[in-house]
N, C-alpha and C positions, 0 to 999 in steps of 0.2 A: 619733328619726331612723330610717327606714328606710334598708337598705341591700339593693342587687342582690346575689341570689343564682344564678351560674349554673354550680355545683357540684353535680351530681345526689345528691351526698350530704346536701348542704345542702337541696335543695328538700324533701327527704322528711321535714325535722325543723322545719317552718314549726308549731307552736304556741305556746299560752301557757303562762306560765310555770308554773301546776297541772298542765299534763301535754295540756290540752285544745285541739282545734283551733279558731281564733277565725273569724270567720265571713268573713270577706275574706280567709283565707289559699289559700281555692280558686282566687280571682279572681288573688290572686298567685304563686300554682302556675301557672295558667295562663298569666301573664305572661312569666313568666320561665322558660316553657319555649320559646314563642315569640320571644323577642326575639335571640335570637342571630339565626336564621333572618330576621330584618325587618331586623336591621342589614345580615348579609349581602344582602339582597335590595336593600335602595338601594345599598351600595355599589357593587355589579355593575351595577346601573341605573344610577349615574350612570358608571362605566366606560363603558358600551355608548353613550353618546353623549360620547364622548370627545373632546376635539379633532388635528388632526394635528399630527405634530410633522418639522418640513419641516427637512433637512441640508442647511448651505450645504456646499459643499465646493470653491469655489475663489473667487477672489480676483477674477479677468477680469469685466470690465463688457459688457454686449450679450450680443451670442450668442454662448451657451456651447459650444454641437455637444453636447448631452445631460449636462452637468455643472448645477451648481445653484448662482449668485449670489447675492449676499443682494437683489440687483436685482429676480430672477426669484423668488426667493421671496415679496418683499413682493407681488406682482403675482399669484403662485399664490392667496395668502390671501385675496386681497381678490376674483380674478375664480372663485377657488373652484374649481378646475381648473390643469391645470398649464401655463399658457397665459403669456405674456409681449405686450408692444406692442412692436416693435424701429421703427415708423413707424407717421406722423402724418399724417391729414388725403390719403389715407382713410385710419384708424386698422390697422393689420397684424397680427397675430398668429401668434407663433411656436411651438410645442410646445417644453418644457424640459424638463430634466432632473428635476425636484424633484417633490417629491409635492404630490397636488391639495391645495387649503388644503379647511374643512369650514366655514368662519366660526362656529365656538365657541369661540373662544381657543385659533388653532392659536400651534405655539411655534415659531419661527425658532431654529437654532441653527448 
C-alpha cells in the first residue's frame, strides 16, 4: 500500500528498506511536493467561478422599492441580473433589490 506523504520530514526519508533510494521515489518526491499546490489550485479555481448567493429578506410579493422577495429572486437567477417582470404583454421590467443571479447554482436564501 502506498501512502501520501506531505510532511517535509517524511519526504526526505522515501527509501528502501537497506538504506537505498528506490528508483520511483524521485518521481514521488516530486509528487508529493506538488500536490498540495494542485489541490490548492482547483480548489480556488473552482471558487472563482462560484455561484451567487441571493438574500431574501422580506416576505411582500411585487415590488419591493429595493428589498429582495423570494419572487424577485427566483427571477434574478433565471434573468441573471437583478431585474424582476412586475407586467405582462408588453413584458416590463423592474430593477430589485437582490443580487444579480450568475446561473451556476446560485443559492436563494
Amino acid at each position: 500500500m502506498t501512502s501520501l506523504c506531505l510532511i517535509p520530514a517524511c519526504l526526505r526519508s522515501i527509501s528502501t528498506p537497506n538504506g537505498q533510494t528506490s528508483p520511483g521515489s524521485a518521481k514521488r518526491l516530486r509528487l508529493n511536493r506538488w500536490l498540495p499546490f494542485a489541490v490548492i489550485l482547483v480548489t480556488t479555481a473552482q471558487r472563482s467561478a462560484a455561484q451567487a448567493t441571493i438574500q431574501v429578506n422580506t416576505t411582500q410579493q411585487g415590488v419591493t422599492a429595493g428589498q429582495c422577495s423570494l419572487q424577485e429572486a427566483i427571477y434574478s437567477t433565471e434573468f441573471l441580473s437583478n431585474i424582476a417582470i412586475d407586467s405582462t404583454d408588453p413584458d416590463h421590467t423592474y430593477t430589485t433589490g437582490c443580487v444579480a443571479g450568475t446561473g451556476k447554482g446560485d443559492t436563494t436564501l
